[in-house]
LUMLUM-468341 format. One line per 10 residues: for each residue x, y, z of N, C-alpha, C, O. Coordinates in steps of 0.05 Angstrom, whole numbers, plus 5000, padded with zeros to 4 digits. Example, Ala and Ser with C-alpha at 12.3 -4.5 7.8 and 13.67 -1.06 7.14 Angstrom:
! LUMLUM-468341
5264,4886,5156,5246,4910,5156,5264,4934,5156,5285,4934,5169; 5257,4955,5142,5273,4979,5143,5258,5001,5157,5268,5023,5161 $
//
This chain:
! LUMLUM-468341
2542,1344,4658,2567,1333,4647,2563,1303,4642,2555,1289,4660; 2571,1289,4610,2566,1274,4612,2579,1246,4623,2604,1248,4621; 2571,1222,4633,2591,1208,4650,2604,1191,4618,2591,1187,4598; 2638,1183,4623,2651,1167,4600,2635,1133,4602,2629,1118,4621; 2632,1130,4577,2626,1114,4572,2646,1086,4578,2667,1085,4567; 2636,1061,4600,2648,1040,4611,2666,1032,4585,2659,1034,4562; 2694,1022,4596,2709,1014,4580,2705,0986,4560,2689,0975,4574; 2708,0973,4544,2692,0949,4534,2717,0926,4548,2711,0903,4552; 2739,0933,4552,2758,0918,4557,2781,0935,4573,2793,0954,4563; 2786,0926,4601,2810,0938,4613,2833,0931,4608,2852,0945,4612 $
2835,0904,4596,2860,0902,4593,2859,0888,4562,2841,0874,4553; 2886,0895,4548,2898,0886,4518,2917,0873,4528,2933,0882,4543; 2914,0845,4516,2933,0825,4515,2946,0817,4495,2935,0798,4484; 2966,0823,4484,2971,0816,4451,3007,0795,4450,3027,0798,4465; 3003,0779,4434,3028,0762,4427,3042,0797,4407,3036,0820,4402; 3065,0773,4405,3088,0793,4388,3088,0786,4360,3076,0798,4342; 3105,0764,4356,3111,0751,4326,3088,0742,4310,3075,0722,4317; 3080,0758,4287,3055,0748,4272,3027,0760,4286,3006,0759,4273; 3029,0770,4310,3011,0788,4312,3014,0819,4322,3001,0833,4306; 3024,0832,4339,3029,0866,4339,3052,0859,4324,3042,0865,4302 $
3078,0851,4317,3103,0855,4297,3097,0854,4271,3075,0842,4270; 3103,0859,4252,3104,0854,4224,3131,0831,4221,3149,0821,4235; 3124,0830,4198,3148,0811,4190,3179,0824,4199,3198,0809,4206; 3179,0841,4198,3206,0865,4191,3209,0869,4230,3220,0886,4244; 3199,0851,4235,3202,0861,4271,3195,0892,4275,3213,0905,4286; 3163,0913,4267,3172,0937,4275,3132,0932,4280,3117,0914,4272; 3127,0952,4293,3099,0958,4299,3086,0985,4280,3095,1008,4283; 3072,0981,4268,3066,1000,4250,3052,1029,4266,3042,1030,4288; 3055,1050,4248,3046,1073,4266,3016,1072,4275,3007,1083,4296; 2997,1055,4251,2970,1059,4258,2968,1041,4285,2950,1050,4300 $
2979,1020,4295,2977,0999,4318,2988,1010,4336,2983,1001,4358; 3007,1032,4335,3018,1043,4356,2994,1065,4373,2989,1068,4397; 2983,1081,4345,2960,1096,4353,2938,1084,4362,2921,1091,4379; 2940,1065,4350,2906,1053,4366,2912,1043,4393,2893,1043,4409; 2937,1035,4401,2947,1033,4425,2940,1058,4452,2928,1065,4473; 2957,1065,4430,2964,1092,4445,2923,1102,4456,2908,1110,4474; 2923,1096,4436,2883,1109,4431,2871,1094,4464,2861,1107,4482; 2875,1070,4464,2863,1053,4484,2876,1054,4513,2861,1047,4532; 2901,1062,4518,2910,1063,4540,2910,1089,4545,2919,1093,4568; 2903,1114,4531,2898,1142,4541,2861,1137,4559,2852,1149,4579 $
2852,1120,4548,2823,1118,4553,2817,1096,4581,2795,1092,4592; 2839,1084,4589,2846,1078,4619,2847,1047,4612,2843,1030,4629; 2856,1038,4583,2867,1009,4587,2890,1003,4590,2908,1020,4586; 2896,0975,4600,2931,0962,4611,2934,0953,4583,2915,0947,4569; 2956,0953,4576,2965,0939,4543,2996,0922,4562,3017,0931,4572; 2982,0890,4557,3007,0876,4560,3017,0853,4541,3001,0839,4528; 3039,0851,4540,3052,0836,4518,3059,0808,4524,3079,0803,4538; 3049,0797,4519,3050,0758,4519,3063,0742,4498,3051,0735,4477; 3087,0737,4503,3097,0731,4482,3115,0701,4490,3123,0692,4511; 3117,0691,4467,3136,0662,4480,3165,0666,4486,3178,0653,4502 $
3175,0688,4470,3204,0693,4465,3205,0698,4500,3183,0703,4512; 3226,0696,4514,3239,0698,4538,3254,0727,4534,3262,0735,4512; 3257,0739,4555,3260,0772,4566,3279,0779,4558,3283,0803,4562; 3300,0763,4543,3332,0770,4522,3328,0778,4501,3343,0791,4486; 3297,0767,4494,3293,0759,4455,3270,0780,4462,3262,0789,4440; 3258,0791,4480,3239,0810,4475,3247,0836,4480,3237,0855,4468; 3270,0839,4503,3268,0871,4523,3279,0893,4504,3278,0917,4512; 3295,0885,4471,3298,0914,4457,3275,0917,4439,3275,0935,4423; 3248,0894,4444,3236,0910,4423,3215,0926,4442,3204,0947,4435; 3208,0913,4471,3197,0932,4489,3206,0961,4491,3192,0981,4495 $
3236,0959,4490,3252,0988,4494,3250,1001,4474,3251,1025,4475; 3245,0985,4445,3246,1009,4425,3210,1025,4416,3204,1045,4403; 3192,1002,4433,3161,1018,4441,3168,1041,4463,3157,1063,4465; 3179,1035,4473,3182,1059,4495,3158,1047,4515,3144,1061,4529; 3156,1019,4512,3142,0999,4534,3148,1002,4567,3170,0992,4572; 3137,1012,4586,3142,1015,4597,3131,0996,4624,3143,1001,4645; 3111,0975,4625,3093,0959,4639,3101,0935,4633,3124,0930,4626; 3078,0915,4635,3086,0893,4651,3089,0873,4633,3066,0866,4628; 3110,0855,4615,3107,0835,4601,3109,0810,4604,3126,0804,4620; 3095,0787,4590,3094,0758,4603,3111,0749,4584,3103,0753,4562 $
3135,0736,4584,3154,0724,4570,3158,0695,4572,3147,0686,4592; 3168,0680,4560,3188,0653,4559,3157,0638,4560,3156,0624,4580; 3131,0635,4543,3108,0624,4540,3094,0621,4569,3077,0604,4573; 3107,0647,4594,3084,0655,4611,3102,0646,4631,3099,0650,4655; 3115,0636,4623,3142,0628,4653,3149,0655,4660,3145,0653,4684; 3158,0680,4657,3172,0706,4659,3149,0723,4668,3127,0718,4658; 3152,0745,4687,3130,0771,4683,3162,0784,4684,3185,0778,4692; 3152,0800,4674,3177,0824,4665,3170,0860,4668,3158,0871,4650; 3178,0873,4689,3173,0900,4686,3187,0912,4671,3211,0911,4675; 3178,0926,4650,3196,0932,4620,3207,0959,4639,3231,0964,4640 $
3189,0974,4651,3197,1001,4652,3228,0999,4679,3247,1014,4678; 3225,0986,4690,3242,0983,4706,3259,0959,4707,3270,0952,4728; 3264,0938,4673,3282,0930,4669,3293,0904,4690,3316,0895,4695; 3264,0897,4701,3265,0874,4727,3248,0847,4713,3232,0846,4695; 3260,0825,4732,3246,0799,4728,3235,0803,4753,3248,0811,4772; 3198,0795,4752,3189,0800,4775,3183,0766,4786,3180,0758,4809; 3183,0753,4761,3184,0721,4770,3184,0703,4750,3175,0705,4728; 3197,0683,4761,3203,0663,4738,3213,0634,4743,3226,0626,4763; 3205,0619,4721,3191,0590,4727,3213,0575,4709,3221,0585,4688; 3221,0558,4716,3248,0538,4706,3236,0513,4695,3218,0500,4705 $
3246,0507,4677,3240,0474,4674,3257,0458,4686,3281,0465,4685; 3249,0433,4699,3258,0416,4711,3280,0401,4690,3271,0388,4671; 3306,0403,4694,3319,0384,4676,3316,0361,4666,3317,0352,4643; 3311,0347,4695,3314,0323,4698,3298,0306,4681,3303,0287,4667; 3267,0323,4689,3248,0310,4670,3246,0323,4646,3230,0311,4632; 3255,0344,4636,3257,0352,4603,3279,0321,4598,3272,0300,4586; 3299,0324,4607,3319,0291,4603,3304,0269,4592,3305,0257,4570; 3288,0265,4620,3266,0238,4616,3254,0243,4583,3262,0228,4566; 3239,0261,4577,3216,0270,4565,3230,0269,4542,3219,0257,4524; 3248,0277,4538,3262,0275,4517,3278,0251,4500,3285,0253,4476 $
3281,0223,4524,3291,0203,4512,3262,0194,4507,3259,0180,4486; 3244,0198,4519,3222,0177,4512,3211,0197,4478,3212,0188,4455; 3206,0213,4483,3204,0227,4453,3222,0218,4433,3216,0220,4409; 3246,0209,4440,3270,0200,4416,3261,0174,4409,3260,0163,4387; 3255,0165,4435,3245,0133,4430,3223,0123,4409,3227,0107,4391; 3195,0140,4418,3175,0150,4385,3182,0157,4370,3172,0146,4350; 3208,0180,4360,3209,0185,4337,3240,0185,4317,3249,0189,4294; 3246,0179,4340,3278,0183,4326,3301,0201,4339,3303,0199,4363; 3312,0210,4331,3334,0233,4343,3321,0263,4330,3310,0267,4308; 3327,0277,4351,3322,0309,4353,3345,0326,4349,3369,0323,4353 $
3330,0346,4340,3351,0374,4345,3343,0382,4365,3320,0379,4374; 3366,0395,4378,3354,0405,4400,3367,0438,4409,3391,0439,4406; 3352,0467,4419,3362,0482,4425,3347,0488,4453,3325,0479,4458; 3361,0503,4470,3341,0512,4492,3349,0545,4506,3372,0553,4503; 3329,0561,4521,3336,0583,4528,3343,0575,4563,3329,0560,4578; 3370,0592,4571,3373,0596,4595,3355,0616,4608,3347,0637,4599; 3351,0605,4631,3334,0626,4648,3355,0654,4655,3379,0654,4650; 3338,0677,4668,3342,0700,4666,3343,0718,4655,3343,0715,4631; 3343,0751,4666,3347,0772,4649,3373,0767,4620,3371,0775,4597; 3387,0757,4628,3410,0754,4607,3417,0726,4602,3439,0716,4603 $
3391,0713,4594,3397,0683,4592,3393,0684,4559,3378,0698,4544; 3422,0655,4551,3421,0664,4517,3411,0640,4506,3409,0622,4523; 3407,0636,4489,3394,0618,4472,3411,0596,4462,3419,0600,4439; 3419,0572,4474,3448,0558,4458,3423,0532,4437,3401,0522,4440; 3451,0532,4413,3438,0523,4397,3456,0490,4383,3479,0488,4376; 3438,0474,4384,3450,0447,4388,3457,0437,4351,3445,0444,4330; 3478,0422,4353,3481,0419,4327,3452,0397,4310,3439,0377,4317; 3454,0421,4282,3426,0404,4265,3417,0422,4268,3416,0436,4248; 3405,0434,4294,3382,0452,4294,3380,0478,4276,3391,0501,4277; 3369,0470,4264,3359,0497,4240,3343,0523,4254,3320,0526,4262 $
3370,0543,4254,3352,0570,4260,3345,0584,4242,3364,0589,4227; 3321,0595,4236,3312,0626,4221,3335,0641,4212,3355,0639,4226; 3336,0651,4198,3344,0664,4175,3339,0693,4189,3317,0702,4190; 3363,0708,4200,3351,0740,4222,3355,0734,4244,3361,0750,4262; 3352,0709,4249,3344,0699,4276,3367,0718,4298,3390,0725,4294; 3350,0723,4321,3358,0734,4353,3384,0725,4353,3391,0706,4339; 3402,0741,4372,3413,0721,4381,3418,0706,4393,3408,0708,4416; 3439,0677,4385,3443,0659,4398,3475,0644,4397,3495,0654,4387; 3471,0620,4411,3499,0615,4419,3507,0580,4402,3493,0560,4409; 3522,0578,4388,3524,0553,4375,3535,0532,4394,3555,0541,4405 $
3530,0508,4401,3545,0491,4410,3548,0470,4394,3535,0465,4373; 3572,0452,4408,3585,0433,4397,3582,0411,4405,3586,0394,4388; 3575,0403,4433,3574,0390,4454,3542,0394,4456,3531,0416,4462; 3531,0377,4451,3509,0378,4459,3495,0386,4503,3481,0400,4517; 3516,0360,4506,3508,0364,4540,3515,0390,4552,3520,0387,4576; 3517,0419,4540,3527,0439,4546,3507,0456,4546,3509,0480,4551; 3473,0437,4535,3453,0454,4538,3437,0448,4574,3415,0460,4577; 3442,0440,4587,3429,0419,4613,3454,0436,4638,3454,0434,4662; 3476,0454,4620,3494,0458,4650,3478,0483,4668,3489,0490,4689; 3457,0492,4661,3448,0523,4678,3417,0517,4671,3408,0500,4656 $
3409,0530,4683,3377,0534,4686,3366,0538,4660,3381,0545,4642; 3337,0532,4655,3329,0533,4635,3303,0543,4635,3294,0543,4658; 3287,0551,4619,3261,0563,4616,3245,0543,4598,3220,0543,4601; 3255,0528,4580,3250,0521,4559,3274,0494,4546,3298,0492,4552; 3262,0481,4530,3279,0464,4505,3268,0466,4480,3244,0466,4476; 3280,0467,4466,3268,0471,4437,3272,0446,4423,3289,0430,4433; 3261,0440,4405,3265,0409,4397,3248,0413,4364,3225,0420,4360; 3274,0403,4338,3255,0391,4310,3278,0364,4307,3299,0355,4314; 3248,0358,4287,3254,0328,4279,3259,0338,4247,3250,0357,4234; 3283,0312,4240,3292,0312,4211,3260,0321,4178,3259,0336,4160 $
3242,0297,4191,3223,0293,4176,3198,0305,4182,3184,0316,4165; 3192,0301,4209,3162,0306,4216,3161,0338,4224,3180,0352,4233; 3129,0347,4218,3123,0372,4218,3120,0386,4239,3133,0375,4257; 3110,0403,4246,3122,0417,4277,3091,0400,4278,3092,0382,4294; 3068,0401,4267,3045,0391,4280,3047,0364,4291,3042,0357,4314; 3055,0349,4272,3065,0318,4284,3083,0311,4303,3080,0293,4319; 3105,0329,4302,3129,0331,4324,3106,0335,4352,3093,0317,4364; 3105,0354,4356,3081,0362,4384,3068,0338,4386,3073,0327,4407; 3047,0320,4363,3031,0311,4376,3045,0281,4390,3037,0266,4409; 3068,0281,4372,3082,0255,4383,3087,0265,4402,3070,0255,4417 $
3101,0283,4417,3118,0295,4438,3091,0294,4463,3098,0289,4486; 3063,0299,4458,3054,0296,4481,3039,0272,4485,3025,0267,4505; 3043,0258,4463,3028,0232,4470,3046,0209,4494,3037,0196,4513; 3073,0211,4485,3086,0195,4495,3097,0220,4518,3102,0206,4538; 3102,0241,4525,3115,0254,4550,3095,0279,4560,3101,0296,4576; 3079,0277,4550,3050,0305,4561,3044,0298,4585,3027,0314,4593; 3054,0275,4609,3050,0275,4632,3081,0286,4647,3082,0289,4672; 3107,0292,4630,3131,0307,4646,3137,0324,4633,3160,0330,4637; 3122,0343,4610,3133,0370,4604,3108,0379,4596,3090,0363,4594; 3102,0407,4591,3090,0417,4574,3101,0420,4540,3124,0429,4536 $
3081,0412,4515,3092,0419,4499,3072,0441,4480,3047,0439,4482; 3081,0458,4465,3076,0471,4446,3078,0488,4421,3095,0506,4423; 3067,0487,4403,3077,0501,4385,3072,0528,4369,3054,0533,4354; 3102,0547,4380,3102,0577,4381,3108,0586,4360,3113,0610,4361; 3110,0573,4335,3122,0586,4300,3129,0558,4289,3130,0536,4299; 3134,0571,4263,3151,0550,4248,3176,0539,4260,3196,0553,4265; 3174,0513,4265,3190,0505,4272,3206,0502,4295,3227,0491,4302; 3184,0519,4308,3186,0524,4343,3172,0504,4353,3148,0510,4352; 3176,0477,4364,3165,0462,4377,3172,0467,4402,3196,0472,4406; 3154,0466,4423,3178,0477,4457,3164,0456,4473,3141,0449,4473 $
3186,0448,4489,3185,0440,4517,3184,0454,4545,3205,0465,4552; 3166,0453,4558,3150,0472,4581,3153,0460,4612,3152,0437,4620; 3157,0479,4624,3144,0464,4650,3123,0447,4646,3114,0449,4623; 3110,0429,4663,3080,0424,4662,3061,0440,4673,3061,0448,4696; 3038,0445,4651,3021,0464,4667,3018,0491,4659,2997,0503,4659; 3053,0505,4650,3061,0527,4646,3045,0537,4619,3042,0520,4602; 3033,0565,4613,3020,0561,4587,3024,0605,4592,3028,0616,4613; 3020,0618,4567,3017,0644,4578,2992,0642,4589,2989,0661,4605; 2964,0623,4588,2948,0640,4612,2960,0643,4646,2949,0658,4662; 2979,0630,4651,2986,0626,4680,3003,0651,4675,2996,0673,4683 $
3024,0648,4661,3030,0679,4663,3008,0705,4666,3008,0719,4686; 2990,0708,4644,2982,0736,4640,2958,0736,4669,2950,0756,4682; 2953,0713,4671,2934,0720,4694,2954,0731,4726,2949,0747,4745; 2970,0718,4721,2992,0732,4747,2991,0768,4743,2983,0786,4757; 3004,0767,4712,3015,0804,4715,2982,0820,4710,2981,0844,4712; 2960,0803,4705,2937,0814,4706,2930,0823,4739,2927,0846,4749; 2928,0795,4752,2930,0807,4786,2943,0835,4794,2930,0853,4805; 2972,0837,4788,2986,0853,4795,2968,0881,4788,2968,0900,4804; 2954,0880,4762,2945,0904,4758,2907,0913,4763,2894,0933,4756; 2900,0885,4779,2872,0892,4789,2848,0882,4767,2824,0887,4768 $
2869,0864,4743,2845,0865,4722,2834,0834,4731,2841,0821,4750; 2814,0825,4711,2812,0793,4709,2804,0788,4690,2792,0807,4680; 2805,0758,4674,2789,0749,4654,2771,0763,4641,2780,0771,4620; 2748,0769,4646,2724,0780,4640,2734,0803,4635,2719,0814,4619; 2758,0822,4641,2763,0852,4639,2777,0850,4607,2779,0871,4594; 2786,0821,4594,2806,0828,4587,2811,0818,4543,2798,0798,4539; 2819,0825,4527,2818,0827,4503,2849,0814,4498,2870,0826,4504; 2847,0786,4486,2871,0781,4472,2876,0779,4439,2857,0777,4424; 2901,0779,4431,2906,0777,4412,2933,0754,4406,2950,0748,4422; 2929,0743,4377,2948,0721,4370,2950,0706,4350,2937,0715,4331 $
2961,0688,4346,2966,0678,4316,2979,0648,4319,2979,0636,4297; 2989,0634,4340,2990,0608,4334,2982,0596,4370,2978,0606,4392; 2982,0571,4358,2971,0549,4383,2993,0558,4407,2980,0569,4425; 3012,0557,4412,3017,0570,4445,2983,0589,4452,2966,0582,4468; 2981,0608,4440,2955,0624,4445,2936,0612,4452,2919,0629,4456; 2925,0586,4456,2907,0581,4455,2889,0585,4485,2869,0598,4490; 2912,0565,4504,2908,0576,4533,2895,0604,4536,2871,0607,4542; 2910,0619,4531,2904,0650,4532,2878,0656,4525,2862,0665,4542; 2870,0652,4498,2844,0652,4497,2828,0641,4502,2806,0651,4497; 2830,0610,4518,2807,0604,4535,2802,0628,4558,2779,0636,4564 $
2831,0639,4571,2822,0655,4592,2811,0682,4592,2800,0695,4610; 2817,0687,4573,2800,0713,4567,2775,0721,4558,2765,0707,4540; 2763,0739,4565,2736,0744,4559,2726,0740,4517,2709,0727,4504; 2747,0760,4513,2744,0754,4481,2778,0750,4475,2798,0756,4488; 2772,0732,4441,2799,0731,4434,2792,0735,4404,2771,0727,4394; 2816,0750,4388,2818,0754,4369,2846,0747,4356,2868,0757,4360; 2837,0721,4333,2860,0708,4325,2868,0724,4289,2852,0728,4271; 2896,0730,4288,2899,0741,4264,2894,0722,4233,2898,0699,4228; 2886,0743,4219,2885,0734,4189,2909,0712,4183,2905,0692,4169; 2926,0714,4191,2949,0693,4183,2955,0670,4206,2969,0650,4201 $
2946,0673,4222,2938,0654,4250,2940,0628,4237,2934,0624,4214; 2950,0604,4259,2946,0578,4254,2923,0570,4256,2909,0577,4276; 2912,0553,4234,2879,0535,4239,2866,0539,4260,2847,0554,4264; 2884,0516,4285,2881,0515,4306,2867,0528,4326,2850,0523,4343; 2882,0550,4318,2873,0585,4336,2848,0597,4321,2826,0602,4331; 2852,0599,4310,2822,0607,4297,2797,0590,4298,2774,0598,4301; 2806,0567,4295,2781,0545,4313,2769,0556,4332,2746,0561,4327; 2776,0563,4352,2779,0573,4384,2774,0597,4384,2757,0603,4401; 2782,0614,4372,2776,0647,4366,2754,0658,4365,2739,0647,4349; 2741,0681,4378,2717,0690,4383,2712,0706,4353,2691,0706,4340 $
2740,0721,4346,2736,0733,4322,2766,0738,4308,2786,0744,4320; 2763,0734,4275,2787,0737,4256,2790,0764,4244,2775,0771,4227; 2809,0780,4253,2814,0804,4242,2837,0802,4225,2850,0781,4226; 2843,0820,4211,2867,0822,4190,2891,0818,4196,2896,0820,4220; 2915,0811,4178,2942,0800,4187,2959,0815,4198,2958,0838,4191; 2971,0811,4210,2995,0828,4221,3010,0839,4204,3028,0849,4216; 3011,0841,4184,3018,0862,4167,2997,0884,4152,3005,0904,4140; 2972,0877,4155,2948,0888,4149,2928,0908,4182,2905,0915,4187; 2961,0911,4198,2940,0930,4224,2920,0907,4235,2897,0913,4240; 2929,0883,4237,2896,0876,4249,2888,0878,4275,2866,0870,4282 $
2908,0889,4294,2901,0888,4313,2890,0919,4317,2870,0924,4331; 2905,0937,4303,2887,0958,4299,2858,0962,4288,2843,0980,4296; 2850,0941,4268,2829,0940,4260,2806,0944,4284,2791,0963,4285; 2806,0918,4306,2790,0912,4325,2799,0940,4346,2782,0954,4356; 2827,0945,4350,2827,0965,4375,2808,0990,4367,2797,0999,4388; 2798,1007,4341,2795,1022,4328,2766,1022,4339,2752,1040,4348; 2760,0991,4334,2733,0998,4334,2720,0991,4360,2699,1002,4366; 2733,0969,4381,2726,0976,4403,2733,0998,4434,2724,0994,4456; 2754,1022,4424,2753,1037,4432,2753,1067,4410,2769,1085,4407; 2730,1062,4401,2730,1096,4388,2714,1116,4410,2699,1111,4429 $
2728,1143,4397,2728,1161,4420,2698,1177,4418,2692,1194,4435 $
//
């Protein structure tokens, strides 16, 4: 009898937006199958995503996701199947506060939106700030100081003029010693714990499941990802991926609307 051939990767690590989602928010059937293909064959498939556990848990529920996801850019592990926060990481007000006048001070005045911590934490959205077009939902405010009254995971922050690349690089030149900053989409500039990145997440819900670095295969499409793929053994950045990430990228597979993550699952687990 012959023995199965060693797995090439125990664990799949994949972002959501721009890489397993399509534009249309849905996972196509061939990515579902190649999924499906790789975790019948004894891999973990976990979901790393920046969105926080409000903006992710119906599209986990509508995979019929049932394991472990890293949310809010690795601040969150989230058991999808049992609908639990297994831990989670706050930003410090005080110094998002700080971090934030000195960033106004470089560049001017901000928009600003931020997500509340928790299972049912909502997204309030500060006046100016330009949301997406579909966009999740969220909560409008009027009052700005009404984003600072409850816990937070995150701040979101654009500038009138400057590009999300320039926004970031001003944002950590002058406050990259009291927040983390990065950038998760258009127009998503975020404010972080310090430190906080999804590798600290995925390597946590990796523990939980016995894997490590070396076991493990990511996937992604903008600079939040990058962390991640330093920690992983291989990384594969999509066809539509920011520069950035693909700099860094072990290898470029096709866009998220072109199956690309199916492309690579296909071929490093055929049966």
């Amino acid at each position: 009898m012959s023995t199965p051939a060693p797995l090439p990767y125990k664990l799949i690590a994949t972002d959501l937006d721009g890489t397993l989602l399509r534009h249309d928010e849905t996972v196509s059937e061939r990515t579902r199958q190649a999924l499906a293909a790789a975790t019948a064959a004894g891999a973990a498939h976990i979901v790393v995503t920046g969105r926080a556990v409000p903006w992710t848990r119906h599209i986990l529920d509508s995979l019929g996701y049932q394991g472990l996801a890293v949310c809010g850019q690795g601040g969150q592990v989230y058991h999808a199947g049992e609908h639990r926060l297994l831990t989670s990481v706050t930003l410090d007000r005080q110094l998002a506060g700080l971090a934030l006048a000195k960033i106004e001070a470089e560049v001017g005045p901000l928009h600003l939106a931020a997500s509340r911590d928790g299972l049912e934490g909502e997204v309030l959205v500060g006046p100016g700030y330009r949301v997406h077009e579909g966009s999740l939902p969220h909560v409008m405010l009027d009052d700005p100081g009404e984003l600072w009254a409850a816990p937070l995971n995150k701040v979101y922050i654009q500038h009138p003029d400057l590009d999300d690349d320039a926004l970031a690089l001003a944002a950590r030149q002058v406050a990259g010693d009291l927040v983390g900053v990065t950038v998760a989409g258009e127009g998503i500039v975020e404010l972080l714990p310090l430190g906080l990145s999804k590798a600290t997440g995925l390597s946590l819900a990796a523990r939980r499941l016995g894997v490590t670095a070396k076991d493990t295969v990511a996937f992604g499409d903008m600079p939040n990802d990058i962390p991640m793929f330093a920690w992983a053994a291989h990384s594969v950045a999509m066809a539509n991926a920011h520069d950035e990430l693909k700099a860094v990228a072990d290898e470029v597979t096709a866009s998220n609307e072109e199956d690309g993550v199916a492309v690579v699952l296909e071929r490093l687990y055929r049966s």
